[in-house]
N, C-alpha and C positions, 0 to 999 in steps of 0.2 A: 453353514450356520450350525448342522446339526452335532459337526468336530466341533466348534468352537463349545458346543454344550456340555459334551462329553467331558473334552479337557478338564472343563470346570467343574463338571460333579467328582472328578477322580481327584480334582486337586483339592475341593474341598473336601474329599474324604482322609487325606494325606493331612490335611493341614491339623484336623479334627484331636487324629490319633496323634498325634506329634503335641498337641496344646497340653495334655497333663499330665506328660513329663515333663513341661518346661513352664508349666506355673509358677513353683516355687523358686524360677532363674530370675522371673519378670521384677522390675520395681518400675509401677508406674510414675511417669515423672513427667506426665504432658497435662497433669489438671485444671493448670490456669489459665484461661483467657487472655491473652497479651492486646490490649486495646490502647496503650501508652506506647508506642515504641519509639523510638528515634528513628526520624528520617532525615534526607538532606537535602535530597532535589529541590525542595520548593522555597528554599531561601541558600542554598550553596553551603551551609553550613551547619553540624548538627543541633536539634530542637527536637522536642517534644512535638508527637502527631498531632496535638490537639491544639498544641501554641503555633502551627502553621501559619504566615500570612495568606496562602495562596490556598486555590483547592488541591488537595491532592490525596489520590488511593493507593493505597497500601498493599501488595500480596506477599505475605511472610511465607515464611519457610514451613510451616505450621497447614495453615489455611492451602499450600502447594499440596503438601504430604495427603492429604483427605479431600481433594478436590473430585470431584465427579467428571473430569476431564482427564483424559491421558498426559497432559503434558503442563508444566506449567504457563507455556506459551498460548496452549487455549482458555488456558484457565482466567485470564487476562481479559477476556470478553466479557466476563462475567462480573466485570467490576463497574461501576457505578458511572456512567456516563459515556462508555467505550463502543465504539461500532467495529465490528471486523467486517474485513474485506476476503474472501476467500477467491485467489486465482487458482489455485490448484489445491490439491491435498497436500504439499510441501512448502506451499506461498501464500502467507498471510499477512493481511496488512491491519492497522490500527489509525482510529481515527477518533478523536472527538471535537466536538460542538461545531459542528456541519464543513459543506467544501469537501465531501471527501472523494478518494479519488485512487484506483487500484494502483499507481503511483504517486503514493503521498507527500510528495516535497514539502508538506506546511506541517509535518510528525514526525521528530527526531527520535530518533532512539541512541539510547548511552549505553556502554559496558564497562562500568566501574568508571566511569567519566570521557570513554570514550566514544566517537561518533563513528557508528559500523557500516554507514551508508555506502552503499558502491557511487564512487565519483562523478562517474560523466552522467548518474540521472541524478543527484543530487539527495537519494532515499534510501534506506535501506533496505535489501535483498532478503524481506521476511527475517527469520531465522538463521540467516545465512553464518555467521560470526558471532550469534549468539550462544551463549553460554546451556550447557546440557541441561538436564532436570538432576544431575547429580551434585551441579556445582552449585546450582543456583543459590544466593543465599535470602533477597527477595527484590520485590519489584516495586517501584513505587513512581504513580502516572501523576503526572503535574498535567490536568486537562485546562483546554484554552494557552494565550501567549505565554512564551518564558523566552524571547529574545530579547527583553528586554537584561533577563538573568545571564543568557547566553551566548548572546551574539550570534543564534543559529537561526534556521529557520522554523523555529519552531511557533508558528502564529497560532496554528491549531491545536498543540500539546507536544507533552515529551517525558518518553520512558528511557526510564533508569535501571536497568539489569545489574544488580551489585550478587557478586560471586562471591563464595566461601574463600575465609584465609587460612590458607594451609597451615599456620601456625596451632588453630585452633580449632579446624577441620582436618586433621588428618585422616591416613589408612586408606585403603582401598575397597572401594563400590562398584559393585556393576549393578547395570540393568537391562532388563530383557520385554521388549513390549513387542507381542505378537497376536492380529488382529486379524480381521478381514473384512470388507467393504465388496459395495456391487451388489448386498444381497437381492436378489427378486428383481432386477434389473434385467432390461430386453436387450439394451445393445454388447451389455459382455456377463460373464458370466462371476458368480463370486471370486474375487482376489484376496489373495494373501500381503495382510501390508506387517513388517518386520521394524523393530528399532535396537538397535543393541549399544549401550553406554556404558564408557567406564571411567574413571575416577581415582588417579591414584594420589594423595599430596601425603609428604612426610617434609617434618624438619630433622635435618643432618644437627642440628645443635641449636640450643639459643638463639643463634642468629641468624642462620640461614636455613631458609627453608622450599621446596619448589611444588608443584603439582601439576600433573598432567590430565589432560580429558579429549575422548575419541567418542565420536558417536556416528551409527552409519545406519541410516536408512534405506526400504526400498519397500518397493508398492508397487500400484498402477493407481495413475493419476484420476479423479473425475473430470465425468466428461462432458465437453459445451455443445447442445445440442440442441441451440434454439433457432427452429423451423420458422418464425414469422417473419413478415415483411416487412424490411424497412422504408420500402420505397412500392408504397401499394397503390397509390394514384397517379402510378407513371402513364398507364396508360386508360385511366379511365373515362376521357371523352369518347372513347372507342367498346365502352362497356365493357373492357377487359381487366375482370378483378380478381383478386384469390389465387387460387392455380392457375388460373384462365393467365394471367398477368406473364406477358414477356420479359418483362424489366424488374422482374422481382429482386430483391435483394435480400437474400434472409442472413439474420443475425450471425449464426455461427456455422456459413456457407460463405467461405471466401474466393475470390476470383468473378464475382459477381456484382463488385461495387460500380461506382459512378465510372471510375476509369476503365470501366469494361462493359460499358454500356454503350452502344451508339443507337440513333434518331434514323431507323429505315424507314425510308418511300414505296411502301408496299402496295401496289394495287390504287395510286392514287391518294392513299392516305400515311398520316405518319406515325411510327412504332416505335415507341422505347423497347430494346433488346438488350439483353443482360447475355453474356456467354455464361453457362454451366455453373461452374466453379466446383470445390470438393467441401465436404462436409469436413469440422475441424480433427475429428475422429478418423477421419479416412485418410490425413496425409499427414499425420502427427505421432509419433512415437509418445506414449502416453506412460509409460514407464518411468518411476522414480526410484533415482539411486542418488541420494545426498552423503556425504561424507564431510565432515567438520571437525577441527581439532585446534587443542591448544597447548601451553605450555608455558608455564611462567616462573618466574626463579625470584625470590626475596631473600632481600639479605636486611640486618638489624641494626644499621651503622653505630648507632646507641640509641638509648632509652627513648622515645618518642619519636625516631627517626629511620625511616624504610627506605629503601631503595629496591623496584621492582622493575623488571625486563619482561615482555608478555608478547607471544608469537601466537597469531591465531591463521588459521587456513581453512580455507571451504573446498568442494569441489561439487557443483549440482548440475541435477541431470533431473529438468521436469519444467511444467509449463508456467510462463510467466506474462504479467501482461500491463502493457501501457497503453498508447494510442491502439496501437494493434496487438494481437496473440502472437508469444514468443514462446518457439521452444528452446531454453535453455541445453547447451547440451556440450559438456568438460568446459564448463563456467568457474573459472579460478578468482577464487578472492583471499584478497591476505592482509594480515594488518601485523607490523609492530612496533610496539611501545615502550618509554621507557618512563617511570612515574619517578619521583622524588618528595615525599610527604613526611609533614615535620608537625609539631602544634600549631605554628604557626606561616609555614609556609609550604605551598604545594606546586610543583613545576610539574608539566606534563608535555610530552614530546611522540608521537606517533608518526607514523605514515601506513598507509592506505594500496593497494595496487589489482588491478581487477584486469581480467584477460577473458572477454566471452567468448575464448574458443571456438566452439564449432556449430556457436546458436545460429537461428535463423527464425526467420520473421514470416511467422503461418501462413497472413494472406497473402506475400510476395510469391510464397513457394508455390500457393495453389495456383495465380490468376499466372506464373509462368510458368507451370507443369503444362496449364491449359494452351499457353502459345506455343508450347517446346515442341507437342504433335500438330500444332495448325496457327500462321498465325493470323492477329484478329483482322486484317482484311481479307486474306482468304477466308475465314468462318465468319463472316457476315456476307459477302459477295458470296458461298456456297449457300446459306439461311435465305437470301433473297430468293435464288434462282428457281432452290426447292419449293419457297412459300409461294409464289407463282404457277409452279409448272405441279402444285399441290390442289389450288385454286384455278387453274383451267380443268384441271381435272374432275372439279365438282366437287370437291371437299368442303365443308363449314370453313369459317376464318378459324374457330377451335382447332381443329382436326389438323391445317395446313400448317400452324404454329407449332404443332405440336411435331407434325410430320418433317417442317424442317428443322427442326432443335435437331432430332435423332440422325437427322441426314449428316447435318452437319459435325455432328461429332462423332461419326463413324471412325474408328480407329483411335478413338482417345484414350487416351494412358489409363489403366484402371489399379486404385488400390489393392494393394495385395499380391501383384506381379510381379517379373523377377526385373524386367521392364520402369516399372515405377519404381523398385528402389534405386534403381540404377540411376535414376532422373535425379531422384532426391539428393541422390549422394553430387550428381553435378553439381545442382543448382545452388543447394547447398555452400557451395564450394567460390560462388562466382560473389565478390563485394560490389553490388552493384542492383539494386529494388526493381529495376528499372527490365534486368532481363535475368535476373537470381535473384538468393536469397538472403546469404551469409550478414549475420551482426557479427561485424572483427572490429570490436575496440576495448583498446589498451588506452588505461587511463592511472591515475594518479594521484594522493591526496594525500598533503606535508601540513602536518597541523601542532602549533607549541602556542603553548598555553601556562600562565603561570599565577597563583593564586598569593592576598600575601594577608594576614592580619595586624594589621598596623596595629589595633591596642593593647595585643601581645605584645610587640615590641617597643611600645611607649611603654610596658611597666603597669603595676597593681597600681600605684599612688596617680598615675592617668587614668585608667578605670575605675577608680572608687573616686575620687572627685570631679570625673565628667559624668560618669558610667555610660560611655558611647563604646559600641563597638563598632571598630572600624574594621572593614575589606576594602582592599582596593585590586585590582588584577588587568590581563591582558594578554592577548590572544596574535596567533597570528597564522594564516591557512592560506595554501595553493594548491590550485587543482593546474595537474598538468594531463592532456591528451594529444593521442598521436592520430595524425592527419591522416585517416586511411581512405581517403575520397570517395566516400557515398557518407557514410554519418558526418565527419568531420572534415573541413577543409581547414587551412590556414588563408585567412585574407588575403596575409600578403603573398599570396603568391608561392610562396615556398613548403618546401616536405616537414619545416621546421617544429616543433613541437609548439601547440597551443598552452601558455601558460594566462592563467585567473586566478587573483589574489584580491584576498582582504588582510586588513587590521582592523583591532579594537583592544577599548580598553573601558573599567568600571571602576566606580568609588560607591559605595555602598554604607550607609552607618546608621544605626539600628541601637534605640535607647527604654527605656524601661519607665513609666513615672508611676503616678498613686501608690504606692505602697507593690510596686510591680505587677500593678493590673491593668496596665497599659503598655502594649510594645508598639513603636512606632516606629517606621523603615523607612527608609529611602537609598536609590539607589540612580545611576545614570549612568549610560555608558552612553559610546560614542563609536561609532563604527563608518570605516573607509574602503572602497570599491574602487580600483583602479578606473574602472568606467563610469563612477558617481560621484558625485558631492558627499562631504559627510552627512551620516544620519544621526539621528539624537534616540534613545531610548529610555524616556524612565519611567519609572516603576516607584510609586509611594503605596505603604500598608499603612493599615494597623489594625491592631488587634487587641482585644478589650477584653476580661473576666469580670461580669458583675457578681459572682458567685464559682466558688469552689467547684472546679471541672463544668465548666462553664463559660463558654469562648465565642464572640462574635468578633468577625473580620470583617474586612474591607480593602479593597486596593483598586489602583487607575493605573494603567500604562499604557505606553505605545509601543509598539513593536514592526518592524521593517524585515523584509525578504528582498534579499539579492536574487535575481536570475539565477537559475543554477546551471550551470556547463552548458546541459542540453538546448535551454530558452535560449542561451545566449549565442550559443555557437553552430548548430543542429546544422548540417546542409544536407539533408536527405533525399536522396530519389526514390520516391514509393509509388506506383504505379504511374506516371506520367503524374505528380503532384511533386512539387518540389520545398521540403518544410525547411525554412530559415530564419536562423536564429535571429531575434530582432535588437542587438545589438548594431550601432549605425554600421559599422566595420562589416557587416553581416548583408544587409540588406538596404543598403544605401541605392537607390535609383530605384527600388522596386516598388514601395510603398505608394511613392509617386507616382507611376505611371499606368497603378493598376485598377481594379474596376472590382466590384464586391461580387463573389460568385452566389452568392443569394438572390443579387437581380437579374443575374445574368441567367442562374435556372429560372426563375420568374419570366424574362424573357423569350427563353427557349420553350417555357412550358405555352405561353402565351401564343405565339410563332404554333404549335402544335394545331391549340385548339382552334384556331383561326381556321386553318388550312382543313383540317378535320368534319369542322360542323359547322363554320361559318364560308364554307367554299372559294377562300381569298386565296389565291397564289400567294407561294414564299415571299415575293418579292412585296407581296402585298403585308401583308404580315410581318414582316421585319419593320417596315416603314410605319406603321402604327403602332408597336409596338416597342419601336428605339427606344420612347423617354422613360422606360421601364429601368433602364443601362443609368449604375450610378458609381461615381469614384470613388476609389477608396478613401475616408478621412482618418484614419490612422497612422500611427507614426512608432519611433523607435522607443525601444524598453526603458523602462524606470522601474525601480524599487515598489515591490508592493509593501503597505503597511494595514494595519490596524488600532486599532481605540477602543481596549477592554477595560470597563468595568464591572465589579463584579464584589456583591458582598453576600457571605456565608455564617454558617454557627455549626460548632459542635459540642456537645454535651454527654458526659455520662450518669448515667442515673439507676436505681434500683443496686446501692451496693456495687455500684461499676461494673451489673450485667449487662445492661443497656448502655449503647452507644449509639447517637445518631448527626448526621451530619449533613446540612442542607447547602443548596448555594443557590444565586440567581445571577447570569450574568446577562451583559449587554455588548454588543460589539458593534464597531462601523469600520467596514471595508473599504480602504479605494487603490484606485491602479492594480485590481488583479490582474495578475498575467496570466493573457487567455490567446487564444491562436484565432486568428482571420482568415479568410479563406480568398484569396482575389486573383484575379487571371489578368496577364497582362497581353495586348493583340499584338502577333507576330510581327504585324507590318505597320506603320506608320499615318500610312493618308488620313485624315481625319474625314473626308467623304464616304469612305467605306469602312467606317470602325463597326457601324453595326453588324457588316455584313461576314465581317470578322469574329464578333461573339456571338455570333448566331451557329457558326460552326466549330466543333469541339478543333478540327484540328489544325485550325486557324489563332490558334491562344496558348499560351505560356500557363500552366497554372501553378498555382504557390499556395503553402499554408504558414502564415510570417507570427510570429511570437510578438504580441503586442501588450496593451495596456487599455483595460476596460473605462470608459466614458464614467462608470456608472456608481455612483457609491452606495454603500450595500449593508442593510443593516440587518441582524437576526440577534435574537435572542432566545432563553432559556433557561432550565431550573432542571436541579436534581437534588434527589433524597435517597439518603442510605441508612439503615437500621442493620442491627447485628444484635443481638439478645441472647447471653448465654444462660439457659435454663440450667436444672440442677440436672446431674449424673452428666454431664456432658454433652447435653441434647444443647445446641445450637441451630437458631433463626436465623437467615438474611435474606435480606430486601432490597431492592434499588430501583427509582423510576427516573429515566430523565426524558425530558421535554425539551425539544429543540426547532425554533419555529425559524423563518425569514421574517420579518417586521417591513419591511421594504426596500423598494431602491428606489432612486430618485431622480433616475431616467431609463434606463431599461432598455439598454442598445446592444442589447443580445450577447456581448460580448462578457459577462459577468460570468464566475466562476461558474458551474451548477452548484446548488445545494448537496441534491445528492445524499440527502442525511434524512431516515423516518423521524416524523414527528415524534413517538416513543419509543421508547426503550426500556424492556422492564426484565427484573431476575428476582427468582423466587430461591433460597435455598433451603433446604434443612440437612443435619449431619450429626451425629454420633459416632465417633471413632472407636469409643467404646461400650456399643449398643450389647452385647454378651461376651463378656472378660474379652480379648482381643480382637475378636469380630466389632466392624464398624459400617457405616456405611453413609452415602450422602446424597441429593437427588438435586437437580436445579431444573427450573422448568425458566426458559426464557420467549419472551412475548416481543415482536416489534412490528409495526404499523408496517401497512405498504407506502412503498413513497415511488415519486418518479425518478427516474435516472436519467441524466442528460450525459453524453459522452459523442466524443467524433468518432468512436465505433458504434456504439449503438444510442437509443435514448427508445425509453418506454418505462412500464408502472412494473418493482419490484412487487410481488405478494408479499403479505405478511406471513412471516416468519410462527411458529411455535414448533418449539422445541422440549424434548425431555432429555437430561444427561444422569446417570448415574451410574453406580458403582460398589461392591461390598470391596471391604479391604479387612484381612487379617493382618497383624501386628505381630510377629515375636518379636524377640531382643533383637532377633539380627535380618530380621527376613520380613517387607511387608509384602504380603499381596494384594494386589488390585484387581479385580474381576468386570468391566464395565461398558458402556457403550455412550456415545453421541449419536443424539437424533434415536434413540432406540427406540420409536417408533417407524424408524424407515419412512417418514416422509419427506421428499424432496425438496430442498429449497432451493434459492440463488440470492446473494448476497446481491448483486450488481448485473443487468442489463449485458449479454453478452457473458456472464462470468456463467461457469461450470455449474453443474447441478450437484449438490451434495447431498448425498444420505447419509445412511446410518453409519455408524463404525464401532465393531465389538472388539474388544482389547482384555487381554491379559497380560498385568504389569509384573512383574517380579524384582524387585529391587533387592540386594543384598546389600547392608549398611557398611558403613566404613569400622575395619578392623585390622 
């Protein structure tokens, strides 16, 4: 920390002496408050922010430049109704108005209209293919449905990343952000995190013009290091709680979950026993090295008509996380495009292509590092023998517990040795959850799309005697994946590539009445699944000014989710659990014949206490306890949808300093798609089924991708203000409120929430607080909530935060001096997710010249 202070007095001593000489260079030319601008996302077409039908935030290029965040990618948190997800220091996710999830399938993101998501999970890879802070030209979040607009999955919202045109962004930029994180932290010690970006775009003439962008990171990732138990009343008929507890499971201690837990006969009584496991810090390379690039070519065909080629590449190295912790590691992702945009029509053509190299899946590695030196019926038949011949010996039941864990894992692989990497690099190496570790999939996504305005091409004398504007468009996407037998199989039988495809198509027409104080919209698409019926999606506005800058809205639509790759197709082996995708092709015989593993631990646990403290033999206790055992009633996947409405206002006022913008919406969920858990018994007799789920290794078990019972409704409200005072002193504000309203059966299988009741962001900012010196502060506030996940489930803390920043300006050189969290207190976005702190950065941008 104490370098990172120095830097900065020395830099702002340079920067001091350098200002007046370069006074008389400067022409200020950033005075005005931009609160009108043209946006697109939230009607496909450009309009004025404030004549929006839909809600949607805005982050300019402007509001990027003086943000109090290092990047404009966090800077995005901070906008009016947004939740982040933090997996690591390089993996950020985005969410608004609840359902969220560190794999967000219901939150699209675009890049100049394209979908960056990596294929086979159906989301996108944070950052991964997005656009540098050099390029960016700004951001604009459409929160709540726009599948109805897109035909994506976007239920929960969808961001728009629109980049600089080389035409009018020329010359070359770098940038230079160098920070460090860990400060005052016990388990490592302060790290140095680096971002280095460049920027070059020129046009060769009038027509053709290209630009290029590279940007490379590296760090050391934060770390997950949460100690509690997920499973604390395994054994507490036995009084054995806290550390006492054998079967403990704690959060971010993998190798210790349910599939490494067996039910020992100790001494006449029965014990949940967990093996060891490793902490996720001790078998996780925690190093971040991202590297990202692009490269795009425009040409001018004539006057109102582009023609654009666009190559993007990732390459990441850092932790990532879904159902379980992944470390990412020479994870290739690529996308290219070809665009064609005219006044009146837009054709758009992409593909997709992602290779997770040489990732691998944290808790596989640990809970098989732990069988690699023993396996687990050896180290529970070694645990028993010890806890015996520990307890004849006159030990406490404490002491003999304790005395065999230690026995038992005498000679266990220890991080840090030359031994354990050596492990790592096999296990690594083996595609198979089941006795390694390896994620190898290669996957695919071919996506054309074409946009058109019909009342362009009917002619002026069709628009001035209807004055309808017409869109009509139409889409069409396939995901392809390769069978590599543990993620992905093929049905049939064969190594042959999995191919999943839709269509769709929209009509859209949008007219003006009173004196054009009314806009009124409607829109319908219609969209097709090779494994569904068609879906219907529409979408009506409208939008009303009873006064001069002065706007209330309104709209209704429905919106539909297709399964994406993963739901649909998954065959996974992960610790003796087997996750399948619940498409029929998928999990045809299973659904049927299996048993819900919620009663079946119900059972087991029941079976326990009987035998424990009611002195019934096994046999006694199974038999009392059978009608506990209950089938599974679930069945194969459908389409989730939603039912959003939602009406807003925005108005400006005080000479158009003040801007404020409210919404309130309403939503009903049904058929989310959520995973069940049910075990099917080895063997058949129906005399002895009990006696079959009574023991683990007597059942088949499954986690199958289903369709929730349950419809589900939540609601909410946010409020944004922005106030430009004089000299350039600027306010902003945002609260949003986001509740559950209810469900209307509650069969456990509904998405989680997952989303704080608030969320609040305070800013203030002067850019030009003393001639080029600026500066900006945001304090943000958010409620504790619970988190439900099939890795962890427990209550987030509330969050507060401070972010700031001083920035000088010359003509060609900003600097940024600042920190997140710079009060260094720790938080966690998400139950299982990483502890974040502070982070002190020094930006250096050089403009384009």
């Amino acid at each position: 920390m104490k370098y990172t202070l120095l830097f900065t007095f020395f830099l702002t001593s340079a920067v001091l002496q350098a200002q007046t000489r370069l006074d008389s260079l400067r022409s200020d030319t950033s005075r005005n408050v931009q609160l009108q601008e043209l946006v697109i996302t939230a009607s496909r077409v450009p309009e004025r922010l404030l004549l929006s039908p839909l809600s949607i935030e805005l982050l300019n290029a402007r509001q990027i430049r003086y943000s109090a965040q290092p990047s404009y990618y966090e800077a995005i948190e901070n906008l009016k109704g947004v939740q982040l997800l933090t997996s690591s220091l390089g993996f950020k996710v985005y969410n608004t108005r609840g359902f969220a999830n560190p794999t967000n399938v219901r939150f699209v993101q675009l890049v100049d209209g394209m979908d960056n998501q990596a294929p086979h999970i159906g989301s996108p890879i944070a950052s991964a293919l997005a656009p540098s802070d050099l390029d960016i030209e700004r951001v604009e979040i459409v929160p709540g449905a726009a599948s109805a607009l897109y035909g994506l999955s976007a239920l929960n919202g969808l961001a728009q990343l629109i980049t600089k045109d080389p035409f009018t962004s020329p010359g070359l930029s770098i940038g230079q952000k160098t920070g460090v994180n860990h400060v005052g932290e016990s388990q490592v010690s302060p790290q140095l995190y680096t971002e280095t970006s460049l920027r070059y775009a020129q046009p060769l003439s009038n027509r053709f013009a290209f630009k290029i962008n590279l940007t490379y990171q590296q760090g050391y990732d934060w770390i997950a290091r949460d100690a509690a138990d997920l499973n604390p009343n395994a054994n507490v008929s036995l009084g054995l709680t806290g550390m006492n507890n054998p079967g403990s499971d704690r959060v971010n201690q993998y190798g210790d979950e349910s599939a490494n837990r067996r039910t020992l006969t100790l001494g006449g009584k029965k014990y949940v026993v967990s093996r060891t496991g490793y902490f996720e810090n001790d078998i996780t390379d925690l190093r971040l090295r991202n590297l990202r690039g692009d490269i795009a070519l425009y040409w001018r065909l004539k006057p109102g008509w582009t023609l654009s080629y666009h190559y993007k590449a990732a390459t990441l190295n850092n932790v990532y996380q879904r159902t379980n912790r992944f470390r990412l590691e020479n994870y290739r992702l690529s996308q290219q495009g070809l665009v064609l945009q005219s006044p009146a029509l837009l054709v758009r053509l992409y593909g997709t292509a992602e290779n997770t190299g040489d990732s691998y899946n944290i808790r596989s590695m640990a809970e098989n590092m732990d069988r690699s030196f023993k396996s687990d019926d050896r180290w529970f038949s070694d645990f028993s023998s010890q806890f015996a011949a520990a307890t004849q010996a006159g030990q406490s039941v404490g002491q003999a517990l304790q005395q065999a864990r230690t026995q038992a894992d005498q000679g266990r692989i220890q991080p840090g040795t030359t031994a354990f990497d050596s492990e790592v690099s096999r296990l690594r190496a083996i595609n198979n959850w089941d006795i390694g570790a390896a994620l190898r999939v290669k996957s695919w996504l071919y996506h054309g799309e074409a946009q058109l305005e019909v009342s362009r091409l009917l002619g002026p004398t069709f628009r001035e005697k209807t004055g309808l504007h017409l869109l009509a468009g139409g889409d069409f996407r396939e995901y392809v994946v390769f069978p590599d037998g543990n993620y992905f199989i093929n049905p049939d039988g064969t190594d042959r590539n999995l191919q999943y495809r839709k269509a769709g198509g929209f009509v859209q027409a949008s007219r003006m009445f009173w004196g054009e104080r009314l806009k009124l919209t409607g829109s319908l698409r219609l969209d097709k699944n090779q494994y569904f019926t068609p879906r219907l999606n529409p979408l009506v506005t409208a939008v009303y000014s009873p006064a001069a800058e002065q706007y209330v809205r309104a709209s209704y639509q429905t919106g539909y989710r297709y399964p994406s790759l993963f739901e649909a197709f998954s065959n996974v082996n992960s610790g003796g659990v087997k996750r399948v995708g619940g498409l029929k092709v998928m999990s045809q015989g299973i659904f049927e014949r299996s048993y819900f593993r919620t009663s079946i631990d119900a059972f087991q646990t029941a079976i326990n206490t009987d035998v424990n403290t009611n002195q019934l033999t096994t046999e006694q206790a199974i038999q009392k306890n059978k009608g506990l055992l209950r089938k599974n009633t679930y069945t194969y996947l459908q389409p989730e949808q939603v039912n959003s409405l939602e009406v807003g206002y925005r108005g400006l006022f005080f000479k158009k300093r003040l801007y404020i913008d409210v919404d309130f919406y309403y939503n009903v969920y049904r058929n989310f798609i959520a995973q069940v858990e049910a075990n099917i018994p080895k063997k058949s007799n129906p005399d002895s089924l009990a006696y079959y789920l009574a023991d683990r290794t007597q059942q088949d078990r499954y986690r199958l991708w289903t369709n929730s019972k349950t419809r589900v409704y939540n609601y909410g409200s946010s409020v944004g203000i922005r106030y430009a005072l004089v000299r350039e002193w600027t306010v902003t504000g945002n609260a949003s409120l986001a509740r559950l309203d209810r469900t209307d059966q509650g069969d456990g299988l509904e998405e989680a929430f997952n989303t704080p009741q608030w969320i609040t962001n305070v800013g203030l900012a002067n850019p030009t607080l003393w001639k080029s010196f600026g500066f900006s502060v945001n304090y943000k506030y958010q409620s504790a909530f619970l988190w439900q996940s099939s890795l962890a489930t427990g209550q987030v803390p509330a969050i507060h935060t401070f972010d700031a920043q001083v920035s000088y300006d010359f003509f060609w050189l900003l600097v940024k001096v600042g920190g997140t969290n710079v009060f260094n207190r720790p938080y966690t976005t998400f139950k299982a997710g990483p502890s974040v702190g502070g982070l002190y950065y020094t930006s250096l941008v050089l403009k384009a010249w």
